[in-house]
VMD Tcl script that builds the backbone (N, CA, C; Angstrom):
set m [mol new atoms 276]
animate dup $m
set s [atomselect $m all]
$s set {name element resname resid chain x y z} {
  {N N UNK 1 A 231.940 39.605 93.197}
  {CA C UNK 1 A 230.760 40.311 92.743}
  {C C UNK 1 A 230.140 39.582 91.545}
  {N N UNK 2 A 230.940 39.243 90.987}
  {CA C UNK 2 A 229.955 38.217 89.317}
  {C C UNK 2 A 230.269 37.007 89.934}
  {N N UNK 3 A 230.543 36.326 90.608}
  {CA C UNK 3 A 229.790 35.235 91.077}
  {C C UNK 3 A 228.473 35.361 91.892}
  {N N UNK 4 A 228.495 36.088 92.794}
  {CA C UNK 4 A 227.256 36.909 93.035}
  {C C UNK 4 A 226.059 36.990 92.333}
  {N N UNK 5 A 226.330 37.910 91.487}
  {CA C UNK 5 A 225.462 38.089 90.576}
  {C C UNK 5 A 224.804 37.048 89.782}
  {N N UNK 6 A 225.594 36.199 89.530}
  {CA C UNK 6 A 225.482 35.077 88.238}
  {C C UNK 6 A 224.336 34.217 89.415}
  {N N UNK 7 A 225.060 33.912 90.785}
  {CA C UNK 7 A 224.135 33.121 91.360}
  {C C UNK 7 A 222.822 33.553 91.703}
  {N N UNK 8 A 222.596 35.205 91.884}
  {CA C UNK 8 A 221.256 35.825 92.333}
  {C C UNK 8 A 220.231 35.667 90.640}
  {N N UNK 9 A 220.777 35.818 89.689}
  {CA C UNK 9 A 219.882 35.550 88.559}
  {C C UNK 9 A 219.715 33.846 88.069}
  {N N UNK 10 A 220.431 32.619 88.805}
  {CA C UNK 10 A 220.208 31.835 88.879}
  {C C UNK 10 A 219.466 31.065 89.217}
  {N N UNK 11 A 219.340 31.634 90.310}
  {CA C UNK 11 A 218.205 31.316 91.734}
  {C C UNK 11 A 216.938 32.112 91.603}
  {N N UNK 12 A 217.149 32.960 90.979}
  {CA C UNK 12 A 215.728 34.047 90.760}
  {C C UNK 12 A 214.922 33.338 89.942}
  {N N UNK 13 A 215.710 33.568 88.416}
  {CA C UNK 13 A 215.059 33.134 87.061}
  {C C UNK 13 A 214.439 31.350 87.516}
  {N N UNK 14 A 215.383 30.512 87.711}
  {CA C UNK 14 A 214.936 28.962 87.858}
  {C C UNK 14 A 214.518 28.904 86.130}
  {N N UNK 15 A 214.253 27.989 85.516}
  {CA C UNK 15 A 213.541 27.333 84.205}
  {C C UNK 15 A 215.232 27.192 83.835}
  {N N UNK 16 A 214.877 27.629 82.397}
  {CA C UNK 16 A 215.428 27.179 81.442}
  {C C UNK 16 A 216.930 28.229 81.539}
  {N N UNK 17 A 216.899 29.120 82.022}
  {CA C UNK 17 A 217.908 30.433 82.324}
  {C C UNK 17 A 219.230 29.564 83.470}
  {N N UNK 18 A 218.247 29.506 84.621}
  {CA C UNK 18 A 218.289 28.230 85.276}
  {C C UNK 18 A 219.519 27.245 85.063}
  {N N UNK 19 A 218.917 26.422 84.291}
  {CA C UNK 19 A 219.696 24.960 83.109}
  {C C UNK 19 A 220.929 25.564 82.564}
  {N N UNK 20 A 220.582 26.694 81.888}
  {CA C UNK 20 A 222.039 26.921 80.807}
  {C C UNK 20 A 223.299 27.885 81.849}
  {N N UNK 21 A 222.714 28.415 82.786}
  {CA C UNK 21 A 223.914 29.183 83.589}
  {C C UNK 21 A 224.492 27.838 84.580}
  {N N UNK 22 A 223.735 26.858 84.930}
  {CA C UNK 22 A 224.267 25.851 85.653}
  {C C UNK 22 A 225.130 25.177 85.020}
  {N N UNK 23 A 224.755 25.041 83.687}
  {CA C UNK 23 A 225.830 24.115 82.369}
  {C C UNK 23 A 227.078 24.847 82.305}
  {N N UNK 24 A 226.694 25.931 82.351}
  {CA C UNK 24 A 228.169 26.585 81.779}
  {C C UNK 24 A 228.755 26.574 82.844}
  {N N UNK 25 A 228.533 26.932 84.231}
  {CA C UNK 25 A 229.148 26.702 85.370}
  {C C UNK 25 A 229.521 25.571 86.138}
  {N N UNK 26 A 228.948 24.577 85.666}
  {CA C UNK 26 A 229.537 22.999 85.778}
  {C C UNK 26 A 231.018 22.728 85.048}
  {N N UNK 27 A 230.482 23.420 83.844}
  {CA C UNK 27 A 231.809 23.270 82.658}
  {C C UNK 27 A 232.971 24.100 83.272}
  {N N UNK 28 A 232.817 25.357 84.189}
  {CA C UNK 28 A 233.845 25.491 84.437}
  {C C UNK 28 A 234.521 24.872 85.518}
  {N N UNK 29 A 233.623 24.714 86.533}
  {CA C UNK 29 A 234.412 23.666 87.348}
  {C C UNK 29 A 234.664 22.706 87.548}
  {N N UNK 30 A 234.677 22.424 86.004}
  {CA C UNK 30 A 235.138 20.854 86.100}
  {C C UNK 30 A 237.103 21.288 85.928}
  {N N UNK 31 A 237.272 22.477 85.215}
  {CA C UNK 31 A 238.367 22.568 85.510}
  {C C UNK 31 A 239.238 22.894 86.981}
  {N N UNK 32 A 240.389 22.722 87.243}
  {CA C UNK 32 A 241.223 23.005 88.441}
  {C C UNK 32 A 241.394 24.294 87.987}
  {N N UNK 33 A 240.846 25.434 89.605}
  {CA C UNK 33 A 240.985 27.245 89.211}
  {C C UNK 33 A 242.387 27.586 88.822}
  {N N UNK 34 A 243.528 26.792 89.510}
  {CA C UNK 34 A 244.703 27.787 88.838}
  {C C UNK 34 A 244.914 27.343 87.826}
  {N N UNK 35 A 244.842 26.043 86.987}
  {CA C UNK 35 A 245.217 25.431 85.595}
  {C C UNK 35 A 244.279 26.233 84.771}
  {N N UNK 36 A 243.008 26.760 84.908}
  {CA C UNK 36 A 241.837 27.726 84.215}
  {C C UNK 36 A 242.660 28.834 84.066}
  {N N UNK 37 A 243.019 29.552 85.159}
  {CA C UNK 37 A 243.815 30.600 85.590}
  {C C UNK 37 A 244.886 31.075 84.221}
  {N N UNK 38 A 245.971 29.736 84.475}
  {CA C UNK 38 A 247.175 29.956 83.978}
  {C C UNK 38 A 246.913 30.153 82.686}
  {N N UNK 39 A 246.049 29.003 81.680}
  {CA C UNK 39 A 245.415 28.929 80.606}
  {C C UNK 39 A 244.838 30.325 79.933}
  {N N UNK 40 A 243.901 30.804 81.174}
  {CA C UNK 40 A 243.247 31.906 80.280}
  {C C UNK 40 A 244.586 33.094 80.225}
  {N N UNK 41 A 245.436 33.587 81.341}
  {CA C UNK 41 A 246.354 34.056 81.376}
  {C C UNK 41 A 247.551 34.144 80.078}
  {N N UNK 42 A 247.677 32.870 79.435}
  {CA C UNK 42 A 248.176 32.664 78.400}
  {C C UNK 42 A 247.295 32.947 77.331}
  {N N UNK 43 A 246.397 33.196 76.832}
  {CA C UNK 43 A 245.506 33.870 76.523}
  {C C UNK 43 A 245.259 35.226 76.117}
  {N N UNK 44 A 244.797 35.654 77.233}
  {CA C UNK 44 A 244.776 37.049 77.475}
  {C C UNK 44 A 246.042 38.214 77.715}
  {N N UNK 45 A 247.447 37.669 78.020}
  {CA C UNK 45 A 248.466 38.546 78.159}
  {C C UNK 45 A 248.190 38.423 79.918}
  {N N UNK 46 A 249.578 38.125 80.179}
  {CA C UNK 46 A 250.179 38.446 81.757}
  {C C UNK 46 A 250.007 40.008 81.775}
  {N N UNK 47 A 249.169 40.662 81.613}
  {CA C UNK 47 A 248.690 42.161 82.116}
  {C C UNK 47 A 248.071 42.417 83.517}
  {N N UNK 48 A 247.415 43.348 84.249}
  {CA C UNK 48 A 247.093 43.481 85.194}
  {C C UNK 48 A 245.615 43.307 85.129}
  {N N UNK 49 A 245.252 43.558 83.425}
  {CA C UNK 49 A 243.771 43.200 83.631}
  {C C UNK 49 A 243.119 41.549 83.292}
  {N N UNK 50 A 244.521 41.032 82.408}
  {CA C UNK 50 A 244.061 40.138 82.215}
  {C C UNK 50 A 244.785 38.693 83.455}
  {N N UNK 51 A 245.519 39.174 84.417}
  {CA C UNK 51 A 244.997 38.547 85.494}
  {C C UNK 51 A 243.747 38.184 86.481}
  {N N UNK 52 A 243.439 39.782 87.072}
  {CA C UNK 52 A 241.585 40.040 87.140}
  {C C UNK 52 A 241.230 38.869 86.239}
  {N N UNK 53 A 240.646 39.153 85.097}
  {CA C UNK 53 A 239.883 38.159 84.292}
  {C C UNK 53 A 240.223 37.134 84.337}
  {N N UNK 54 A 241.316 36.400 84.601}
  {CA C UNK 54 A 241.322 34.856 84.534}
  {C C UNK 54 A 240.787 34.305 85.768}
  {N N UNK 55 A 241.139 35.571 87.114}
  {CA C UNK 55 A 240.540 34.879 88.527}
  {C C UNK 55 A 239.302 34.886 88.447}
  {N N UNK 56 A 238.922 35.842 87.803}
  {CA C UNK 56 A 237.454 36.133 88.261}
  {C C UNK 56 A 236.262 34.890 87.706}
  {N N UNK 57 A 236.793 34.517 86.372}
  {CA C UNK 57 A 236.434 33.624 85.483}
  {C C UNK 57 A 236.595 32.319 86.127}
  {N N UNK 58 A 237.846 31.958 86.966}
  {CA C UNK 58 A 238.779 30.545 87.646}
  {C C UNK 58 A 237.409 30.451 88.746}
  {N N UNK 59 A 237.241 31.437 89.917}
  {CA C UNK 59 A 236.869 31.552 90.890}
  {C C UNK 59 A 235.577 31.951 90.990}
  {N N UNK 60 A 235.037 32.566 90.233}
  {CA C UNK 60 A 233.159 33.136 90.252}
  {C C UNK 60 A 232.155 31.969 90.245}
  {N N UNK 61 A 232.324 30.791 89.698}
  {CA C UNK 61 A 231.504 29.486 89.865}
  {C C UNK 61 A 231.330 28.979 90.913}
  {N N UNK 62 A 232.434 28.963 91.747}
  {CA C UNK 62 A 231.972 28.683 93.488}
  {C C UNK 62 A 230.985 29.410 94.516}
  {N N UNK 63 A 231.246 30.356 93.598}
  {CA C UNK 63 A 230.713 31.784 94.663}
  {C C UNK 63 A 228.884 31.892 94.297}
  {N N UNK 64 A 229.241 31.447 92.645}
  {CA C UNK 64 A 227.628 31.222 92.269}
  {C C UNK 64 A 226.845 30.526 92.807}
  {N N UNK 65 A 227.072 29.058 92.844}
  {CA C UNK 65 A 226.685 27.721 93.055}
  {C C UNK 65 A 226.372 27.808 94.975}
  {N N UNK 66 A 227.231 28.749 95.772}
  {CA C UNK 66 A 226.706 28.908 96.994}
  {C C UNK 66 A 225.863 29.919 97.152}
  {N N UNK 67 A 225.731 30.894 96.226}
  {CA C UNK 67 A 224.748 31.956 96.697}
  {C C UNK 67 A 223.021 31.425 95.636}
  {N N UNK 68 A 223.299 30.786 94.590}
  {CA C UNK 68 A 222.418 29.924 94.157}
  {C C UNK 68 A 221.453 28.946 94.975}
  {N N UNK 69 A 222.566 28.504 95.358}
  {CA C UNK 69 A 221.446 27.415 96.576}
  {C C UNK 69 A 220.782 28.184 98.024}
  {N N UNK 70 A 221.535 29.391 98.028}
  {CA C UNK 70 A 221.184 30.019 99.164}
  {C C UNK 70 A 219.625 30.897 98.787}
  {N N UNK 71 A 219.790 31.388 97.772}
  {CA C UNK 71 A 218.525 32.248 97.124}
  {C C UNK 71 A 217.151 30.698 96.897}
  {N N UNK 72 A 217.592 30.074 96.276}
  {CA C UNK 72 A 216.789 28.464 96.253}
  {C C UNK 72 A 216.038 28.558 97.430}
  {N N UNK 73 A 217.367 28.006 98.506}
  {CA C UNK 73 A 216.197 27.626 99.770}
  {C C UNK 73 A 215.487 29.357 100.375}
  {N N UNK 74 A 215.555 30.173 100.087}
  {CA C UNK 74 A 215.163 31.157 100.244}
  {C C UNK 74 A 213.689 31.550 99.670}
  {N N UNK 75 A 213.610 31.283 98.675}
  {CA C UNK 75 A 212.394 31.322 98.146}
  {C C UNK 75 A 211.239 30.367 98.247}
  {N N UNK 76 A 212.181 29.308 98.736}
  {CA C UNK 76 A 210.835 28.319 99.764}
  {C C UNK 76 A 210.468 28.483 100.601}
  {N N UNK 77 A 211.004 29.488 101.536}
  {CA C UNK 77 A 209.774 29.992 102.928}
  {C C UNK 77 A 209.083 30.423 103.372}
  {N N UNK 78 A 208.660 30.347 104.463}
  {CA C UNK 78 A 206.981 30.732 104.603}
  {C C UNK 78 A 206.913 31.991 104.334}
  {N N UNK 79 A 207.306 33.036 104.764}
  {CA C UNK 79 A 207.101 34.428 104.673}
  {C C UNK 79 A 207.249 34.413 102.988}
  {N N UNK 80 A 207.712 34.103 101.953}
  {CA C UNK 80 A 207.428 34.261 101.061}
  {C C UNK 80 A 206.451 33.511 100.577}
  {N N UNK 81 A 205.956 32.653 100.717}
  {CA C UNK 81 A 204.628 31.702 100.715}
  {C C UNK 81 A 203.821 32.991 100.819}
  {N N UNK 82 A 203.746 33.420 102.213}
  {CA C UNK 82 A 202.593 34.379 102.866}
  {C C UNK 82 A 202.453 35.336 101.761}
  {N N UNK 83 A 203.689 36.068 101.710}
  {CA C UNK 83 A 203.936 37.562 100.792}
  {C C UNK 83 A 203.159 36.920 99.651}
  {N N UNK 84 A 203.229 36.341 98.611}
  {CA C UNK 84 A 202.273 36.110 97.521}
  {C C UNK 84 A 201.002 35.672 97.666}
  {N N UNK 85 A 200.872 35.012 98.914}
  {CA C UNK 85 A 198.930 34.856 98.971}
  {C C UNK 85 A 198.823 36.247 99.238}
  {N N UNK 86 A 199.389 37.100 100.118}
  {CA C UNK 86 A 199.006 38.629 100.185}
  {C C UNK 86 A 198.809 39.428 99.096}
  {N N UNK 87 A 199.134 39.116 97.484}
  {CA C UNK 87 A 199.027 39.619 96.421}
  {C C UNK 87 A 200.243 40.198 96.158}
  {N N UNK 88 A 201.152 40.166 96.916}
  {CA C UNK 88 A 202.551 40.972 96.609}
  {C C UNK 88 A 203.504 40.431 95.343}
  {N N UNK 89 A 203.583 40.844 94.202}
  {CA C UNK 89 A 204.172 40.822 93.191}
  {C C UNK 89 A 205.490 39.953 93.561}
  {N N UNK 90 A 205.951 39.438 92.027}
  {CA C UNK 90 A 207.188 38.555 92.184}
  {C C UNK 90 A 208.527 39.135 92.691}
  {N N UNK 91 A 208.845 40.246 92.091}
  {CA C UNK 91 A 209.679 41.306 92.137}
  {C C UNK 91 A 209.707 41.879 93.859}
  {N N UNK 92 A 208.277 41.984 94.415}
  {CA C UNK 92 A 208.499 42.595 95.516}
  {C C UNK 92 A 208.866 41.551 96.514}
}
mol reanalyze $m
mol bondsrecalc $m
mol representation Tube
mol addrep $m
């Protein structure tokens, strides 16, 4: 779900919003997810929540970066071409 998310306001926003969620999400995958994992784990306490949080953190950049490019080529097509010469707002 927050990779999700992270990628639908990625792909939406584009500019400068854009740039800095891609940076930070480059930065994380430049690490290996379970060495991120283990790291933040040591960290946060071997708890039940702070497992959650290390995956979610290890693993949400992949999930971005594909639903990112998916919203991208999405907003280049015709029916959305059409929808805004029709006057239809950004949002809609």
């Amino acid at each position: 779900v927050c990779g999700t998310l992270i990628g639908l306001v990625s792909g939406y926003a584009r500019g400068w919003i854009d740039s800095v969620i891609m940076a930070v999400n480059n930065a994380l995958l430049a690490f290996p997810g379970i060495l991120l994992s283990l790291g933040l784990l040591a960290v946060f306490g071997a708890n039940q929540y702070g497992i959650i949080f290390a995956l979610v953190i290890a693993y949400s950049p992949s999930m971005a970066r594909v639903v990112r490019g998916s919203v991208l080529s999405l907003r280049e097509r015709e029916f959305i071409e059409a929808s805004k010469l029709m006057g239809n707002g950004e949002l809609y």
